[in-house]
C-alpha positions as CSV (number, residue, x, y, z in Angstrom):
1,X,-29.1,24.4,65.9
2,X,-29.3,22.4,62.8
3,X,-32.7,24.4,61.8
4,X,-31.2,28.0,62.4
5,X,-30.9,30.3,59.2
6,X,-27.4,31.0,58.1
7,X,-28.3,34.7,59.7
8,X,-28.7,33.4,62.7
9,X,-25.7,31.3,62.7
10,X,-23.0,34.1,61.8
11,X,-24.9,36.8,64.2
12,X,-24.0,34.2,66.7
13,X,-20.9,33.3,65.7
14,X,-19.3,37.0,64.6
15,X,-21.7,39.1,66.6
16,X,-24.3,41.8,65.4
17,X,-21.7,43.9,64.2
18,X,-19.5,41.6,62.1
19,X,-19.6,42.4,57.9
20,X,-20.9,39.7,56.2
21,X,-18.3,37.5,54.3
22,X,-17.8,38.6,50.7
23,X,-19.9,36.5,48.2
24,X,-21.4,34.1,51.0
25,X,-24.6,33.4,49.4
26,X,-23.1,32.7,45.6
27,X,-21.1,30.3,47.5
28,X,-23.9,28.7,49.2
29,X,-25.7,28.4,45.8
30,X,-22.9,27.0,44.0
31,X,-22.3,24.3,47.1
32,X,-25.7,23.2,47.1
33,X,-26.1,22.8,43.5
34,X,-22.8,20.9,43.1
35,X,-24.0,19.1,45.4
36,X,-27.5,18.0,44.0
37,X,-25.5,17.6,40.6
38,X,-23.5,14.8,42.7
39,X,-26.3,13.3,43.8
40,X,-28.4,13.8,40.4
41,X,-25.5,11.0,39.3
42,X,-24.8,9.0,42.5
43,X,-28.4,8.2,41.7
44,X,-28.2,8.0,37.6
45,X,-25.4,5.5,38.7
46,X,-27.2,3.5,40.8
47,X,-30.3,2.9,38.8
48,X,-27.9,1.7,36.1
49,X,-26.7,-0.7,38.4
50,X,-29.9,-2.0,39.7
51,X,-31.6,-2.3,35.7
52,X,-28.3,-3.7,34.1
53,X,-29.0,-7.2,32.7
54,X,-26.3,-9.3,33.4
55,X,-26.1,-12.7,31.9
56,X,-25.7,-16.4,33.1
57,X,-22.4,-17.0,31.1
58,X,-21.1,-13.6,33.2
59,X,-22.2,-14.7,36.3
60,X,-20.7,-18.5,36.1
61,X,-17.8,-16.9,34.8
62,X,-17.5,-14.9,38.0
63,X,-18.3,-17.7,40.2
64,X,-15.9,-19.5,38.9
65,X,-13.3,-16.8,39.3
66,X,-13.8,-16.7,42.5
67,X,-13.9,-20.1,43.4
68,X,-10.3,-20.2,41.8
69,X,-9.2,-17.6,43.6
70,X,-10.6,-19.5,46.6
71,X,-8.4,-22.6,45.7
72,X,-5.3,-20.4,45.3
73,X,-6.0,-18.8,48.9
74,X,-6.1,-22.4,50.2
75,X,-3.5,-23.4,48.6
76,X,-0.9,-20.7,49.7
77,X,-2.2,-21.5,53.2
78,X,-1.2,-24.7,53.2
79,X,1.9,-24.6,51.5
80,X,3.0,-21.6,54.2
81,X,1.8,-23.9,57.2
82,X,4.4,-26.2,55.5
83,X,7.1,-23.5,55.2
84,X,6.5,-22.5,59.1
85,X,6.8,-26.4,60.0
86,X,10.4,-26.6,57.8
87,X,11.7,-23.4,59.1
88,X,10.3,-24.0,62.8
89,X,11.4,-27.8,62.9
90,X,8.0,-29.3,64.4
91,X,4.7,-30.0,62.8
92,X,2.7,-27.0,63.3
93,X,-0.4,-28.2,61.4
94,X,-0.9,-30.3,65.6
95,X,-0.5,-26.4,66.8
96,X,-3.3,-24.9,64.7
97,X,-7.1,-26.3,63.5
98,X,-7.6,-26.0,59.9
99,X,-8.7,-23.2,58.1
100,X,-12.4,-24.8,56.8
């Protein structure tokens, strides 16, 4: 079905006696070249991405980051494994293995 005109389609959708819907084939047109024009810069975009230099200072810097934002995470783990153990009463860090 996915190689049938769009004659074919309708005739067997609406029947042989159905009108044709008004302006069908400028819409067509207009879809399919928005749609290449989308793609035309999904792929402009992505070449950019792939030939962009990026240097060593901006990719320690977001190593780094990251790692930080590692040590937060780890931290606010902890220190809520702590509030559970205040607010339950009993130790939960015996309950649960570490996060590693």
């Amino acid at each position: 079905m996915h190689n049938d005109s769009i004659e074919t389609l309708l005739l067997r959708h609406y029947g042989p006696t159905a009108p044709n819907p008004t302006y069908l084939e400028q819409r067509l047109i207009a879809s399919v070249r928005q749609e290449a024009t989308e793609l035309q810069q999904q792929q402009l975009v992505a070449t950019r991405l792939r030939t962009k230099h990026v240097s060593r200072r901006r990719v320690m810097g977001l190593v780094a980051l990251s790692s930080a934002g590692l040590g937060v995470l780890s931290v606010s783990l902890e220190s809520l494994q702590k509030l559970e153990a205040n607010l339950l009463g009993q130790d939960t860090t015996q309950l649960r293995p570490a996060l590693s």
